[in-house]
NURORO-230679 format. One line per field, with one value per residue (C-alpha): residue number from 1; residue in three letters; z, x, y. Coordinates in Angstrom, 1 decimal, m for minus. Example, Ala and Ser with C-alpha at 12.3 -4.5 7.8 and 13.67 -1.06 7.14 Angstrom:
seke = (1_2) $
roke = (ALA_SER) $
up = (7.8_7.1) $
east = (12.3_13.7) $
north = (m4.5_m1.1) $
***
This chain:
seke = (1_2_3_4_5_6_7_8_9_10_11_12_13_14_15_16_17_18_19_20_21_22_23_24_25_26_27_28_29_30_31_32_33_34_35_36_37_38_39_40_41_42_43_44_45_46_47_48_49_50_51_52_53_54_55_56_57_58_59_60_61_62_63_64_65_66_67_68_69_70_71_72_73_74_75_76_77_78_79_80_81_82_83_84_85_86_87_88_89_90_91_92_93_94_95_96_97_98_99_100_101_102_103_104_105_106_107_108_109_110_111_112_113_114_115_116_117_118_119_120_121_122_123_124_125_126_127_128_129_130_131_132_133_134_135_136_137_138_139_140_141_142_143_144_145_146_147_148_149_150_151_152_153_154_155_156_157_158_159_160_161_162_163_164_165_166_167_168_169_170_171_172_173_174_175_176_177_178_179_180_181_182_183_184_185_186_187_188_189_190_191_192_193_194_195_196_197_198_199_200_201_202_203_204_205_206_207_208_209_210_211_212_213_214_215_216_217_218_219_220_221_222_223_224_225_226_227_228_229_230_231_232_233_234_235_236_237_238_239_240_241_242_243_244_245_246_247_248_249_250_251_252_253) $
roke = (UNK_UNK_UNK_UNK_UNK_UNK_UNK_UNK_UNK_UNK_UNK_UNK_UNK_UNK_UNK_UNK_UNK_UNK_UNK_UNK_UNK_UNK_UNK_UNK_UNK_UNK_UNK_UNK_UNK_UNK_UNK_UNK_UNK_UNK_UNK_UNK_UNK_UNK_UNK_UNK_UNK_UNK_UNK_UNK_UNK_UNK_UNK_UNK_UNK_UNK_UNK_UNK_UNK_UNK_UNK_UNK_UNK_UNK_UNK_UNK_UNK_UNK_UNK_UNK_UNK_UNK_UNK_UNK_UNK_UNK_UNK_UNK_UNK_UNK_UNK_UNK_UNK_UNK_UNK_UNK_UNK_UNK_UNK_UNK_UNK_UNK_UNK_UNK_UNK_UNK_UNK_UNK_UNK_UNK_UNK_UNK_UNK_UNK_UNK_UNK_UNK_UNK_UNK_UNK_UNK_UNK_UNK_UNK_UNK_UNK_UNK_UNK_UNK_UNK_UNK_UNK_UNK_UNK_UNK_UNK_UNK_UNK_UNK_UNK_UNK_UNK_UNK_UNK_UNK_UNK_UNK_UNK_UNK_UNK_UNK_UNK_UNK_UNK_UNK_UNK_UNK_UNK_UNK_UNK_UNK_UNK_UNK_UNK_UNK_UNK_UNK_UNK_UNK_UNK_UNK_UNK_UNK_UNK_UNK_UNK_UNK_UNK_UNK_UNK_UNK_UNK_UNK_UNK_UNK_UNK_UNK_UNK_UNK_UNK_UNK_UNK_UNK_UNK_UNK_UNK_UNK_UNK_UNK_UNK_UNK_UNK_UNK_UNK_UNK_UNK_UNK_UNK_UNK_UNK_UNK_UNK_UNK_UNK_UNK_UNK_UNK_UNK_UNK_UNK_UNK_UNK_UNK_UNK_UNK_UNK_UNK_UNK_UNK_UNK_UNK_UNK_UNK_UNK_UNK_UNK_UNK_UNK_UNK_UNK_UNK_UNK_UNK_UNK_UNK_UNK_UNK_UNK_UNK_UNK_UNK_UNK_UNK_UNK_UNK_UNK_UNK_UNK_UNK_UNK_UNK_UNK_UNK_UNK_UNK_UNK_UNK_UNK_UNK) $
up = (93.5_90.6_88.9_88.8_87.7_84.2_83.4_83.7_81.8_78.3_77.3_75.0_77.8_80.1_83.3_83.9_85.9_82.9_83.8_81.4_83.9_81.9_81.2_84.7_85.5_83.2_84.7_87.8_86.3_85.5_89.1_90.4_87.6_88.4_88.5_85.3_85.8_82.8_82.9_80.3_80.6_78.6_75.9_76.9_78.1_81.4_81.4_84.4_85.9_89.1_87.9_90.4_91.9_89.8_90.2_91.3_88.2_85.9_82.9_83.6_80.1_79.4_81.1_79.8_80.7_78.4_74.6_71.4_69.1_66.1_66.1_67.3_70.1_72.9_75.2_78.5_79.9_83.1_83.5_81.9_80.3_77.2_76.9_76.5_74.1_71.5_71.5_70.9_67.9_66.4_66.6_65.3_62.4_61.5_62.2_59.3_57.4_57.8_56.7_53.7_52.7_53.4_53.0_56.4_60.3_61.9_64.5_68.1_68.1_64.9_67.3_70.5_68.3_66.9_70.5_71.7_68.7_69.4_72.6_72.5_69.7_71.8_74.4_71.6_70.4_71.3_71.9_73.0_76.2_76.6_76.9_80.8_80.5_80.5_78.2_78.4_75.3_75.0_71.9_70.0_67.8_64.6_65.7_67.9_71.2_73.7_74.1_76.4_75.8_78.3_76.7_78.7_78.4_77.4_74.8_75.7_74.4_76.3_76.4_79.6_81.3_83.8_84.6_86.7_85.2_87.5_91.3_93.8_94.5_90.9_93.0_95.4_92.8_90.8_93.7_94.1_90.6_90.5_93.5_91.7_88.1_87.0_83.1_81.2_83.1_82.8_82.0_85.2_87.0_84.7_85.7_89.1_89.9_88.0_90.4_93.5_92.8_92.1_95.3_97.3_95.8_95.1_98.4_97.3_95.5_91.7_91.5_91.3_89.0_84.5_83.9_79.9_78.4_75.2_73.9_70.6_68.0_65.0_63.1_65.3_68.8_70.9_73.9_76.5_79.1_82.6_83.5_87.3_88.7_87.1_88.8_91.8_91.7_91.6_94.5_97.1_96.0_96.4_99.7_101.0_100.6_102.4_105.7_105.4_105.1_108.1_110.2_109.4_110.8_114.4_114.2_112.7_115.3) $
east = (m20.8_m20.2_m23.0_m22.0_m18.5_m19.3_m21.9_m19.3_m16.8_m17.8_m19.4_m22.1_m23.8_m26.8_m27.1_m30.2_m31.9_m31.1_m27.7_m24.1_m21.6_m19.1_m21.0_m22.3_m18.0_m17.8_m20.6_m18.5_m14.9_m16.9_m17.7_m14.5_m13.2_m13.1_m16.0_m17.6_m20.5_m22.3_m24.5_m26.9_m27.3_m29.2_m27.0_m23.9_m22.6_m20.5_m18.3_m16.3_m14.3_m12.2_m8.7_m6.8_m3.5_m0.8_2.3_5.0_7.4_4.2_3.3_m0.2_m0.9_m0.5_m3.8_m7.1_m10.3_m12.0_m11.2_m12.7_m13.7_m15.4_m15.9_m19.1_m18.7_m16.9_m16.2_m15.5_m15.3_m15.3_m13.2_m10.9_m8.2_m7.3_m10.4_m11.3_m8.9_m9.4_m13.2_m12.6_m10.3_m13.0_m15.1_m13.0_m12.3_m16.4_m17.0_m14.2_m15.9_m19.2_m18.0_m16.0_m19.7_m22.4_m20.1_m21.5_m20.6_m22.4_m24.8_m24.7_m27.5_m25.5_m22.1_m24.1_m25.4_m22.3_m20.9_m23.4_m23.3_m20.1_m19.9_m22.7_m21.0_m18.8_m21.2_m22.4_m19.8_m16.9_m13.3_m13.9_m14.6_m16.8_m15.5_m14.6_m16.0_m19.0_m19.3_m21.1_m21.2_m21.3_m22.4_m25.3_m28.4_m29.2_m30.9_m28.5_m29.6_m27.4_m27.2_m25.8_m26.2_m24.6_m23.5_m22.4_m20.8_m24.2_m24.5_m27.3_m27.8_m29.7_m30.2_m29.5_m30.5_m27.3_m25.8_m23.5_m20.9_m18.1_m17.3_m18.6_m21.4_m22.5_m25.8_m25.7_m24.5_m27.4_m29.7_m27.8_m28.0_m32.1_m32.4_m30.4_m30.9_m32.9_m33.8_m32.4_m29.2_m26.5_m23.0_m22.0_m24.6_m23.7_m20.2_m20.8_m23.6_m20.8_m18.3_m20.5_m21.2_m17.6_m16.6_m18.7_m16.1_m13.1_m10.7_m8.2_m10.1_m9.4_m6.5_m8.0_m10.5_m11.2_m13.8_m14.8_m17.5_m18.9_m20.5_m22.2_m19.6_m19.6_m18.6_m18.0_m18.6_m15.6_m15.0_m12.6_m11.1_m11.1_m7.4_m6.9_m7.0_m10.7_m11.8_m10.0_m12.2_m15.6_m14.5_m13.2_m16.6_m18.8_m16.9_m17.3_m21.0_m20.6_m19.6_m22.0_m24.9_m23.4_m22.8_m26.4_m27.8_m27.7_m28.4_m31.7_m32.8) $
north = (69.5_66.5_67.4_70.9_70.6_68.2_71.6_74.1_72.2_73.1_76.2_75.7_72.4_73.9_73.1_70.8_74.0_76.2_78.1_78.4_78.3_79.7_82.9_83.3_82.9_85.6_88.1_87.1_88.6_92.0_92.1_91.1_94.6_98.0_100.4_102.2_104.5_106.1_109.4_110.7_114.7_116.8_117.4_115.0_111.7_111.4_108.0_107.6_104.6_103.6_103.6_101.1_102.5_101.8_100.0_103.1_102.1_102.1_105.2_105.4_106.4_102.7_101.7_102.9_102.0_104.7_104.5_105.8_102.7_105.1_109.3_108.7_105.8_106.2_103.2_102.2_98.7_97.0_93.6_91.8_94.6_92.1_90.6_94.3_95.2_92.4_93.1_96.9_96.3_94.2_96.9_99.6_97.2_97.0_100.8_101.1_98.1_99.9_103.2_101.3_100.0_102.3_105.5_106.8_106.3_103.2_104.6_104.3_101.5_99.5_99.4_98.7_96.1_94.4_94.6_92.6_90.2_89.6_88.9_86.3_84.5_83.4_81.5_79.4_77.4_75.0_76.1_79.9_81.5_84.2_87.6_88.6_92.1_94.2_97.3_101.0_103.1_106.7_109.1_110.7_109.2_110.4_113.1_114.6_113.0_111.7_107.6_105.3_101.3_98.9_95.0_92.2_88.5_87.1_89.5_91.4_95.2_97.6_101.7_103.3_107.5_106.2_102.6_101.0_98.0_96.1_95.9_94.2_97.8_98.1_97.1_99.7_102.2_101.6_102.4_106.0_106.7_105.8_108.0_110.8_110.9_113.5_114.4_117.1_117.0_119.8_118.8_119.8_117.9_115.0_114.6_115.6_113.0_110.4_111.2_111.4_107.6_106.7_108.4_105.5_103.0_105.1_105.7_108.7_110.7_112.4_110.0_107.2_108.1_108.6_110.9_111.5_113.8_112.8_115.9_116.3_118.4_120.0_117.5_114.4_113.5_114.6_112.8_114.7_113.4_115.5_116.4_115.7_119.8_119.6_116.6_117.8_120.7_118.2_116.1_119.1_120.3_117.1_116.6_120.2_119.2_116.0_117.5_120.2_117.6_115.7_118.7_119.9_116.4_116.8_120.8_120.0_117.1) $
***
């Protein structure tokens, strides 16, 4: 246990069998965050995350785990809720940058990019801390197609079809949504397949639960966010199928 604790003092020392401490503590915040699933449909993005009950006193409108960092990025994060917030205004401020220099919007792949640059920057040196959250991106590539990348503490980039960050079932989530994903999904099937898998973590229901579709515009990307009757409608739904699958069970054996 010594040994251990002179490694995880200082950021930037490996451990002799090849681990940073601090960004493994950091993987360990996402997971101890609430739950953000992302869904790639056929012609749209599904981002949806556990929203944990709120203090009675509290404006909910205060607390969001979904935000829009440039027209064509849409975020949503799972862990630390500052952490979050000073990474997303660094972005915002180099999508403007960008725009400033090239005269165009950075693409999805550029922020995804930057995110992850970011983020790794701070494992390298003294006197930071890596950032305590995990990232999934929403939006379109230049050709129109929908994208989702996921980043994390290390400051690793990757493209996703659907992806699981925060909460101690991200692993069990992921299974569902391998089992369930299917290409060319319809918006509906999108949001509905989202919410399925946040139902396996999320007790009451719409409530308790984000759900924003990035669809490809005119313009610009423009993500909505599901008002609570909608999602209502989804969950009544996905359960109403639940008990018909469990009713049909022992009728079939």
């Amino acid at each position: 246990h010594q040994r251990t604790m002179s490694y995880d003092r200082a950021i930037t020392v490996f451990s002799p069998d090849g681990h940073l401490f601090q960004v493994e503590y950091a993987m360990e915040a996402v997971r101890r965050g609430s739950t953000a699933v992302g869904v790639r449909g056929k012609d749209c993005v599904v981002l949806a995350v556990e929203r944990r009950a709120l203090a009675k006193l509290q404006d909910p409108r205060t607390i969001r785990k979904i935000v829009s960092v440039d027209e064509n990025v849409t975020l949503a994060f799972a862990g630390l809720t500052a952490d979050a917030r000073v990474l997303v205004n660094k972005a915002r401020v180099e999508a403007q940058s960008y725009r400033l220099t090239c005269e165009d919007a950075p693409s999805m792949d550029y922020m995804a990019r930057y995110i992850a640059r970011t983020q790794q920057k701070y494992t390298q040196r003294g006197g930071v801390r890596p950032f305590g959250i995990a990232t999934l991106l929403g939006g379109f590539d230049s050709q129109g197609n929908p994208v989702l990348y996921q980043t994390d503490p290390a400051g690793t980039h990757s493209s996703w079809k659907a992806q699981v960050i925060g909460g101690r079932n991200a692993k069990s989530l992921r299974e569902f949504l391998e089992k369930n994903w299917k290409d060319g999904l319809e918006e509906e099937d999108a949001v509905t397949l989202a919410v399925r898998a946040l139902l396996e973590v999320v007790d009451s229901g719409a409530k308790n639960m984000e759900v924003c579709i990035v669809k490809n515009g005119s313009k610009s990307t423009t993500p909505t966010i599901m008002n609570d009757s909608e999602l209502d409608e989804y969950v009544a739904k996905i359960e109403a199928e639940k008990e018909e699958g469990a009713s049909a069970v022992p009728a079939a054996e």
